[in-house]
Backbone as a printed PyTorch tensor [residue, N CA C, xyz], in Angstrom:
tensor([[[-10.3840,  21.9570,  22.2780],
         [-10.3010,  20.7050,  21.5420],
         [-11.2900,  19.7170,  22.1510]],

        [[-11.8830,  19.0240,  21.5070],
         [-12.9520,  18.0490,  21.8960],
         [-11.9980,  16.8910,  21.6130]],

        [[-12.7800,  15.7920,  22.7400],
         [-12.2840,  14.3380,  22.9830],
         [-12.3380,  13.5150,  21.4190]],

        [[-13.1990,  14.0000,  20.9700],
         [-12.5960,  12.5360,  19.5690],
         [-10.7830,  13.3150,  18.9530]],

        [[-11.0360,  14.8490,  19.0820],
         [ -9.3930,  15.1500,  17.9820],
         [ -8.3640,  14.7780,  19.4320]],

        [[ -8.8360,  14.9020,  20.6990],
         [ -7.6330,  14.4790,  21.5500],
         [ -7.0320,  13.2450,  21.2000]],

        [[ -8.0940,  12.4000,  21.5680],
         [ -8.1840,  10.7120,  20.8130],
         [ -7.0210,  10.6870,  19.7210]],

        [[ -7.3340,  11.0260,  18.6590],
         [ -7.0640,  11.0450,  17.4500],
         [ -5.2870,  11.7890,  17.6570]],

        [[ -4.9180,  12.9160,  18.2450],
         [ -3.7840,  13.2290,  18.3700],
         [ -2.9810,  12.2630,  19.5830]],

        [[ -3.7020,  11.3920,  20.0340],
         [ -2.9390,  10.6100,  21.3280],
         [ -2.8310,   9.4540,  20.9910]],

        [[ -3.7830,   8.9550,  19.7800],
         [ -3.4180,   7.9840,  19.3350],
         [ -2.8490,   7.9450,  17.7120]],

        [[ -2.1440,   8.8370,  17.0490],
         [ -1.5200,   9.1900,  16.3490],
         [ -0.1280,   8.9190,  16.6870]],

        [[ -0.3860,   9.9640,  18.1680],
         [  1.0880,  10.0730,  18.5440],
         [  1.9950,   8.4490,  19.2070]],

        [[  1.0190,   7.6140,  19.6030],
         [  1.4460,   6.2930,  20.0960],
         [  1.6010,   5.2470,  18.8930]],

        [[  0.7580,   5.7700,  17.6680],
         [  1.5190,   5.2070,  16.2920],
         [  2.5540,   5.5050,  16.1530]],

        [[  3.1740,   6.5360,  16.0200],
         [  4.3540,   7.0150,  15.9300],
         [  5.5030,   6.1910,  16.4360]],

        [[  5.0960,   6.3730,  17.8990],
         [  6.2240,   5.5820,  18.6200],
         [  6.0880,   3.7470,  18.3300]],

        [[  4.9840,   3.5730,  17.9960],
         [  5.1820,   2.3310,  18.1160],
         [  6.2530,   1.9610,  16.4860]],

        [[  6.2460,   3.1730,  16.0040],
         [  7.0750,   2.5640,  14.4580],
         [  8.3710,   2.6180,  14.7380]],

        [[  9.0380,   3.2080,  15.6800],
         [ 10.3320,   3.7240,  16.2710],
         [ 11.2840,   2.7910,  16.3160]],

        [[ 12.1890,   2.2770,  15.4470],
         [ 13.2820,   1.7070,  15.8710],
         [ 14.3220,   1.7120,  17.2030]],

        [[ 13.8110,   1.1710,  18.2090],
         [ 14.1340,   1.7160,  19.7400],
         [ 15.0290,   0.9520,  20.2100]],

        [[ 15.9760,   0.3050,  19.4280],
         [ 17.2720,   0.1820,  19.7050],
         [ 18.6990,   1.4190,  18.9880]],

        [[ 17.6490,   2.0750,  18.0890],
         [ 18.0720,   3.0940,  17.8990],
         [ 18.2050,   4.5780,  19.0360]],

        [[ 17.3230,   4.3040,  19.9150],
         [ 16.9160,   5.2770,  20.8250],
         [ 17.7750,   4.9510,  21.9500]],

        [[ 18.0630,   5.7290,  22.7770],
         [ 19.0950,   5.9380,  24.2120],
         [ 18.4870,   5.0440,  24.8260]],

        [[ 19.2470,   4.5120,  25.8320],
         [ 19.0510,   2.9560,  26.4730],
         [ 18.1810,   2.7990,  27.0480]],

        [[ 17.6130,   3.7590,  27.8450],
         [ 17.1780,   3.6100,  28.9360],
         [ 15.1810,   3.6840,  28.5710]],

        [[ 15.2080,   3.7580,  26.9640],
         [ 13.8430,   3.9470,  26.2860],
         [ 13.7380,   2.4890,  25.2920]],

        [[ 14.7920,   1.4690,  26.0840],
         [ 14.8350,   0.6200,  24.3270],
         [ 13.5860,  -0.5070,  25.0140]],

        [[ 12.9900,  -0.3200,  25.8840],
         [ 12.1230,  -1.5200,  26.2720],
         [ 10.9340,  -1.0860,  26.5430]],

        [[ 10.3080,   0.3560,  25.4810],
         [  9.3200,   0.6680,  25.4500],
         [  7.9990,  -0.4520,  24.9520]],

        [[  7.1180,  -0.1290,  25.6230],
         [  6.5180,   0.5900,  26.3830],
         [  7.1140,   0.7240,  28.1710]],

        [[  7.4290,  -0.6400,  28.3790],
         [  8.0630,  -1.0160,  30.0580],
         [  9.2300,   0.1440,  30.2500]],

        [[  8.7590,   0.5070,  31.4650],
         [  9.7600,   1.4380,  31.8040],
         [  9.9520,   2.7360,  31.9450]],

        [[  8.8870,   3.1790,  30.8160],
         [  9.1810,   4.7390,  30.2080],
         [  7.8890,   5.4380,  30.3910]],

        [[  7.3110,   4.9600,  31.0670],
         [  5.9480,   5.7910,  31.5350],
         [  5.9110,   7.2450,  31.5570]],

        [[  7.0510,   7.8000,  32.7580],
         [  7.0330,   8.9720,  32.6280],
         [  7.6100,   9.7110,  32.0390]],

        [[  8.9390,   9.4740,  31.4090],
         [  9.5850,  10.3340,  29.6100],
         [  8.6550,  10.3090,  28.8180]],

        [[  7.6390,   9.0990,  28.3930],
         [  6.9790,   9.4290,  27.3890],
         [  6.0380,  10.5720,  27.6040]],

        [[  5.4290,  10.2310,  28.8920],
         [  4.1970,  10.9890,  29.2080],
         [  4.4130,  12.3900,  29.2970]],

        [[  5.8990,  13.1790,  29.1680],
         [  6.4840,  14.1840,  29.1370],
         [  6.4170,  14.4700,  27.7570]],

        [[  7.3660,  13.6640,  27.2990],
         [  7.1390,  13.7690,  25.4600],
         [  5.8330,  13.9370,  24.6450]],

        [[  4.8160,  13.3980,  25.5000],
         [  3.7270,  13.0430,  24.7460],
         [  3.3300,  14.6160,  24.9300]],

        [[  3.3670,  14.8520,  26.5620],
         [  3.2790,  16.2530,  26.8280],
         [  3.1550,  17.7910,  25.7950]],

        [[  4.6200,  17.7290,  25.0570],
         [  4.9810,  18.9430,  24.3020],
         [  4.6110,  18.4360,  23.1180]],

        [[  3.7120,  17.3270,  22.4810],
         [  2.8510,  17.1790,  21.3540],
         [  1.7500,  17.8540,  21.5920]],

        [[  0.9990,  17.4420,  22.4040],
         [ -0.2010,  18.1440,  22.6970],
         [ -0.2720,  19.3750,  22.5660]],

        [[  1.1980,  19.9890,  23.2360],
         [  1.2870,  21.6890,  23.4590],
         [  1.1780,  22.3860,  22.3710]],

        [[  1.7950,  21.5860,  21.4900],
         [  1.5740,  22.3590,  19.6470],
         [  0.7740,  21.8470,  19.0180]],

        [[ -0.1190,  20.8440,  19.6720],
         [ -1.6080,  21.1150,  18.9070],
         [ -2.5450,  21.8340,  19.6720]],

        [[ -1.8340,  22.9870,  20.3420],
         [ -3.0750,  23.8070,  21.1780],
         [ -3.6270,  23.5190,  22.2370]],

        [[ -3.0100,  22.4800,  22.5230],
         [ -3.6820,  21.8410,  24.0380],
         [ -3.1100,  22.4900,  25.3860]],

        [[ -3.3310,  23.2820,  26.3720],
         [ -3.0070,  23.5360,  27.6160],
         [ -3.4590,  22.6910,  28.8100]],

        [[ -2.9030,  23.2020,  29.7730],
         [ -3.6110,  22.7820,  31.1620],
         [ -2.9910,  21.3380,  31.4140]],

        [[ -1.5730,  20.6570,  30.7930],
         [ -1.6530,  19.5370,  30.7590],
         [ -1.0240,  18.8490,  32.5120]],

        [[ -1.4810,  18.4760,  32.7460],
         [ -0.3740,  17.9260,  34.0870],
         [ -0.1760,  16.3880,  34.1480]],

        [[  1.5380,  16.5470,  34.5290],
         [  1.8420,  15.1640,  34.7520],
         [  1.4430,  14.2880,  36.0500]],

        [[  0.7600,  12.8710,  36.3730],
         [  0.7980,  12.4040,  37.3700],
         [  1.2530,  11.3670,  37.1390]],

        [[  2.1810,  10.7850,  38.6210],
         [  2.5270,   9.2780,  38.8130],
         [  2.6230,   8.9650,  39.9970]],

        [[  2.2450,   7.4480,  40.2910],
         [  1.9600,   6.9290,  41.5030],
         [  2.6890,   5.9780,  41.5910]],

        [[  2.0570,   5.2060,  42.9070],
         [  3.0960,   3.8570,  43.3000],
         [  1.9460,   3.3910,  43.3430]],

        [[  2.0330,   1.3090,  42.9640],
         [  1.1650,   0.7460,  43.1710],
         [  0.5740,   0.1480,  44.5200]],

        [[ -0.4510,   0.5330,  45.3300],
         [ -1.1200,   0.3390,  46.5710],
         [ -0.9660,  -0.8010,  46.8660]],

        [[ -0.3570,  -2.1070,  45.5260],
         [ -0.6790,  -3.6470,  46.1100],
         [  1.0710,  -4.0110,  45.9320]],

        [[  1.6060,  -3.5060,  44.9990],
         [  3.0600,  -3.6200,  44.6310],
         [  3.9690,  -2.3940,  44.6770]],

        [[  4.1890,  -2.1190,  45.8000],
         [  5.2460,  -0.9550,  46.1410],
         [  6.1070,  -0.4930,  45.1180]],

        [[  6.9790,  -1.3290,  44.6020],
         [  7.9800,  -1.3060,  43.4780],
         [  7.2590,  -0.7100,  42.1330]],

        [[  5.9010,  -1.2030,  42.2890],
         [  5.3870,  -0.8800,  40.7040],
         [  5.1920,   0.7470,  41.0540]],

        [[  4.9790,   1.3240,  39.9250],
         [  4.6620,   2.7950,  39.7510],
         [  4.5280,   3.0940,  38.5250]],

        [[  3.7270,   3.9330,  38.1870],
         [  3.2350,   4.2970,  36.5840],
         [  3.3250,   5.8550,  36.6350]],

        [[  2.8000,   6.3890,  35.7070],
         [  2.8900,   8.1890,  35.0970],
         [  1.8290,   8.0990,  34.3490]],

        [[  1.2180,   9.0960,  33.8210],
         [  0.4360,   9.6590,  32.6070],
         [ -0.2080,  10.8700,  33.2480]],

        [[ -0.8700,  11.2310,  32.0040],
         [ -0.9790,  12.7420,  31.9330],
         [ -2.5130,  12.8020,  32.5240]],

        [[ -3.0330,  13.8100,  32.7660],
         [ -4.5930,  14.5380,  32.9510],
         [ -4.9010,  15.8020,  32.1880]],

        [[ -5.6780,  15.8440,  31.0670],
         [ -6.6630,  16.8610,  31.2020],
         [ -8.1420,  17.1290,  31.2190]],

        [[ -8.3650,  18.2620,  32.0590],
         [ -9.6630,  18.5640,  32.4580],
         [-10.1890,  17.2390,  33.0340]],

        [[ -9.8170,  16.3060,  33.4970],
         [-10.4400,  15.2620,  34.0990],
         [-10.0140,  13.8750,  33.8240]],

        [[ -9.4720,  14.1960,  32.5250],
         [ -9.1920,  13.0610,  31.2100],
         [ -8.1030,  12.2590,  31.7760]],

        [[ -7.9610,  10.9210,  31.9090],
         [ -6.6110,  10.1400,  31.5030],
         [ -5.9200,  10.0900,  30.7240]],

        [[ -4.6480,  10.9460,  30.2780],
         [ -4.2020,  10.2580,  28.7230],
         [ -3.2140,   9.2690,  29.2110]],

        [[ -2.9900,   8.1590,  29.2440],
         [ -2.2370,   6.9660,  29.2790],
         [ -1.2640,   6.3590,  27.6620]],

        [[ -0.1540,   6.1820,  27.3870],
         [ -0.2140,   5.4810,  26.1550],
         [  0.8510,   4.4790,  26.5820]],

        [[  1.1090,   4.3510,  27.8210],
         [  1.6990,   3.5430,  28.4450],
         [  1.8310,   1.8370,  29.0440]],

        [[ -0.2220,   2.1720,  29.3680],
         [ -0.6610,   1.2020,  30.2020],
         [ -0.4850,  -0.3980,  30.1020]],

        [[  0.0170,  -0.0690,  28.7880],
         [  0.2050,  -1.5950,  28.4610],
         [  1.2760,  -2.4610,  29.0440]],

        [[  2.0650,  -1.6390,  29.6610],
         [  3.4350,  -2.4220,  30.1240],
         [  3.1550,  -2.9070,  31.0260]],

        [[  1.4380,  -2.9000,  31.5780],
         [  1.2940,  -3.6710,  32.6040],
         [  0.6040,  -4.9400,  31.9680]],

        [[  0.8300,  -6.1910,  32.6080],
         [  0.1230,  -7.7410,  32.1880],
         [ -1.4860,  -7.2720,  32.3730]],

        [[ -2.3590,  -6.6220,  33.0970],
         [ -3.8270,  -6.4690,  32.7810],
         [ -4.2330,  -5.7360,  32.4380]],

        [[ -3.6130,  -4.8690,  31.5330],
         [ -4.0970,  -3.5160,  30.4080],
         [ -3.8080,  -4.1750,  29.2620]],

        [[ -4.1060,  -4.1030,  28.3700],
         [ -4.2970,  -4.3270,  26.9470],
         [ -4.2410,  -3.3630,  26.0570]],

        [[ -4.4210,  -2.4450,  26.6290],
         [ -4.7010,  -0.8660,  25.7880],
         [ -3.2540,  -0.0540,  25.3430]],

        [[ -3.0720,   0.0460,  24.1650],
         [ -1.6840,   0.8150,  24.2450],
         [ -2.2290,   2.4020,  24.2890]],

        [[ -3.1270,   2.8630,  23.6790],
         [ -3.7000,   4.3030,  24.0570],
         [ -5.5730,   4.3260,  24.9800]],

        [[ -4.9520,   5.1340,  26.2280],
         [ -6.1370,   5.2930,  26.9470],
         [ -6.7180,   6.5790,  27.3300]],

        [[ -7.8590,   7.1990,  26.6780],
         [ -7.8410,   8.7420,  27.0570],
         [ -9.4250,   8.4400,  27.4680]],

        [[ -9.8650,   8.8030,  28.7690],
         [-10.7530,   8.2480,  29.9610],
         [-10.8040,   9.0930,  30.7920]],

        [[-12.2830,   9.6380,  30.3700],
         [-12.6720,   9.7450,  32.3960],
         [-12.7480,   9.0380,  33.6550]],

        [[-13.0070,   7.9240,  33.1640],
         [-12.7130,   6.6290,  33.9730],
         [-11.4500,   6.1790,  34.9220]],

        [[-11.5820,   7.0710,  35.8140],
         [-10.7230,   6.7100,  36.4990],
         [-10.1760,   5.3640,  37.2430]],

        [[-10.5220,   4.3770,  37.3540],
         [-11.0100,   3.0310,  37.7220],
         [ -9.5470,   2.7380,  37.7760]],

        [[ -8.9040,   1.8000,  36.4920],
         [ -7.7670,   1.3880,  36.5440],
         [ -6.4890,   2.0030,  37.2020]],

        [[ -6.6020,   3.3590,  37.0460],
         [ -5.2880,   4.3660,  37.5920],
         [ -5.6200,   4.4960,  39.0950]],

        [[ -6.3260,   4.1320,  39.4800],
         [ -6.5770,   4.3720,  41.2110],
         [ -5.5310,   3.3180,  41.6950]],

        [[ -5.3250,   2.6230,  41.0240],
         [ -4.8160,   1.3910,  41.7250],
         [ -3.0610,   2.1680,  42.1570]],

        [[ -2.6460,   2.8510,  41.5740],
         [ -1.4990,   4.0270,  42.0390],
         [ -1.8430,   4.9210,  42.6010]],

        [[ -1.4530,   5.1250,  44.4000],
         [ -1.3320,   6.2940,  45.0300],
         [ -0.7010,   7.5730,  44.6110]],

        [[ -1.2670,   8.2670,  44.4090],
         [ -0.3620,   9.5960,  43.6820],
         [  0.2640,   9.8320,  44.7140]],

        [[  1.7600,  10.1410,  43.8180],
         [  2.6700,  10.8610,  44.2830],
         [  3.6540,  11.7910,  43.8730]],

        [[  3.0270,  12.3740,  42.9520],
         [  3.3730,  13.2680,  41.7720],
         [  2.5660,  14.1390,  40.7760]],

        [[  1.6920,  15.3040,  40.7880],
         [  1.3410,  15.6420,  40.4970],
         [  2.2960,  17.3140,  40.2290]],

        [[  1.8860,  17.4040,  38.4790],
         [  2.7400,  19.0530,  38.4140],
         [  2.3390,  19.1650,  36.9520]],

        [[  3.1590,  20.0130,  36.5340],
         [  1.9990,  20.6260,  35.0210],
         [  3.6850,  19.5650,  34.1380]],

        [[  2.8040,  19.2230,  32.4010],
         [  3.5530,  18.1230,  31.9880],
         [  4.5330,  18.8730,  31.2500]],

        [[  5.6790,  18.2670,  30.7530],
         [  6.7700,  18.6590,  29.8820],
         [  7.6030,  18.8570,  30.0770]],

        [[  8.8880,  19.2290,  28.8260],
         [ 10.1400,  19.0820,  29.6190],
         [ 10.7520,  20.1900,  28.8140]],

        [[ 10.6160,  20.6680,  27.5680],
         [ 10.6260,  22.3560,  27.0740],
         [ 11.0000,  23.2550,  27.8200]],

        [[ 11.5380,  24.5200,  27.2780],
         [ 10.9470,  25.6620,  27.8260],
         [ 11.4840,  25.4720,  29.3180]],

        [[ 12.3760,  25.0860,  29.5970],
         [ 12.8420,  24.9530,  31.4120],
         [ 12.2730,  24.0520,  32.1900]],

        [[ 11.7910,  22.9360,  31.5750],
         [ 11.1050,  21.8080,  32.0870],
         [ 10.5150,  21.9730,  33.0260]],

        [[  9.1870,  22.0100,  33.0850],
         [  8.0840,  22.2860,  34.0310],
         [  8.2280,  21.5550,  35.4680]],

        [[  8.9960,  20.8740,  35.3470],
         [  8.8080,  19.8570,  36.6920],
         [  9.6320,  20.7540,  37.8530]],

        [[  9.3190,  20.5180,  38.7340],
         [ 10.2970,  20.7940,  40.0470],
         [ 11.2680,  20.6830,  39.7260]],

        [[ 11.6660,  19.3270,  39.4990],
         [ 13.2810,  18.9900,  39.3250],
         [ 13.4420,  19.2860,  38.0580]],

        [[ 14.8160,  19.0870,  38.5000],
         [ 15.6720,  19.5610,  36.9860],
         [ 16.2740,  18.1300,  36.6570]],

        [[ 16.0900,  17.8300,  35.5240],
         [ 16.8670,  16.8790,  34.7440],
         [ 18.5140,  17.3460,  34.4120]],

        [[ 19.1350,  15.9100,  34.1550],
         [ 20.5680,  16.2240,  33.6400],
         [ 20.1040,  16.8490,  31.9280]],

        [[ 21.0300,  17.1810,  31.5950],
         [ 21.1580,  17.5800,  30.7310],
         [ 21.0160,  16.2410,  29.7390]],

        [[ 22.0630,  15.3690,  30.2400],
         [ 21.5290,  13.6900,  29.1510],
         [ 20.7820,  13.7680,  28.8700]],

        [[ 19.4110,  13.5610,  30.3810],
         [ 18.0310,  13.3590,  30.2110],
         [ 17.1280,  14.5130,  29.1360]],

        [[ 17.4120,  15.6800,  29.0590],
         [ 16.8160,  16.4640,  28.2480],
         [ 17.2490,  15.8990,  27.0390]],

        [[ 18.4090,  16.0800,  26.6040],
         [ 18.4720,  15.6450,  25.3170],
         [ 18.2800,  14.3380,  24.5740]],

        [[ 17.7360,  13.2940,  25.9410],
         [ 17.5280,  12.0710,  25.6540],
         [ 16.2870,  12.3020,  25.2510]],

        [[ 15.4880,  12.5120,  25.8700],
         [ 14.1750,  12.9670,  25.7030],
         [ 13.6170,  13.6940,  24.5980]],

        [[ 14.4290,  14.5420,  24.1260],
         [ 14.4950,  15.5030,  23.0130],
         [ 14.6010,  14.3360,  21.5450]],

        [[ 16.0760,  13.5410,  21.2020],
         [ 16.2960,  12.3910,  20.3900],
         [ 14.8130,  11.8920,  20.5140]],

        [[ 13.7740,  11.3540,  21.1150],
         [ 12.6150,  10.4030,  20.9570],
         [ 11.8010,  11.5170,  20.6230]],

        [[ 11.4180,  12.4310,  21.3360],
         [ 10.5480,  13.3760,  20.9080],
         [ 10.4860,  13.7100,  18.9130]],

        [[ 12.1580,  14.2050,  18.7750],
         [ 12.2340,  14.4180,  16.9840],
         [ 11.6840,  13.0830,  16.6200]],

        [[ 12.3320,  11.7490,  16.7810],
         [ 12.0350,  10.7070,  16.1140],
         [ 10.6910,  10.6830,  16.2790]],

        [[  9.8930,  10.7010,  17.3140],
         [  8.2200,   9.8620,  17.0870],
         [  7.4150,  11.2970,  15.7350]],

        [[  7.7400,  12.6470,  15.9520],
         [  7.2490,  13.5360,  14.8940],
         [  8.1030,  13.2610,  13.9670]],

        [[  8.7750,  12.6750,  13.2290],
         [  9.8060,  12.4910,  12.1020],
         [  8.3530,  11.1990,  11.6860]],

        [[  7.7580,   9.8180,  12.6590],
         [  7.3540,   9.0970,  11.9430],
         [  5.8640,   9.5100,  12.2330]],

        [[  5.2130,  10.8060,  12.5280],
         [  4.0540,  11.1290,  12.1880],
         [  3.4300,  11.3380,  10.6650]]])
């Protein structure tokens, strides 16, 4: 897949969510974008996977100047996919897919692993079961408003 159809499926998929009635959605997603960095970036994850996309991995850091802060998003082949970034006050961008690493440096990684939550959820850890099926509820809804 070349970078304009990534584009185009990453920022499809952040239309989606942005149409989402998210007081409809489990609590802990109702103050999207803030908050949900790394569920989405999971979710966003197993979109990609069925448009053919591999190799995806999740990263998230802590912020080097604000301890407390910490973000998620995805990498491939080099790429940033972000659709997050906005929940911060100096991003503007609700979808960011970048070689440009610049802005995301500002988080020390501390999490790197392949993305998704499918299929036995790729991560080390295991989620509750809530969390899967929480995750699952947003996942149907954002492809319901594709």
């Amino acid at each position: 897949m070349n970078i304009v159809e990534l584009k185009k499926h990453v920022s499809d998929f952040r239309g989606a969510l942005d149409r989402l009635d998210w007081f409809s959605m489990p609590s802990n997603f109702r103050k999207f974008p803030l908050g949900t960095c790394g569920a989405i970036s999971d979710i966003l994850a197993e979109h990609l996977y069925k448009q053919g996309i591999q190799e995806i991995e999740y990263v998230s850091g802590v912020s080097c100047q604000h301890r407390q802060n910490s973000h998620a998003w995805l990498e491939i082949a080099g790429y940033i996919i972000d659709i997050t970034a906005d929940q911060f006050p100096d991003c503007n961008e609700p979808v960011i897919v970048t070689d440009d690493h610049t802005w995301h440096h500002r988080f020390k990684e501390s999490v790197r692993r392949p993305a998704g939550f499918l299929n036995g959820f790729k991560s080390t850890s295991r989620p509750t079961l809530n969390a899967v099926r929480d995750l699952n509820i947003v996942y149907k809804a954002a492809l319901a408003c594709l």
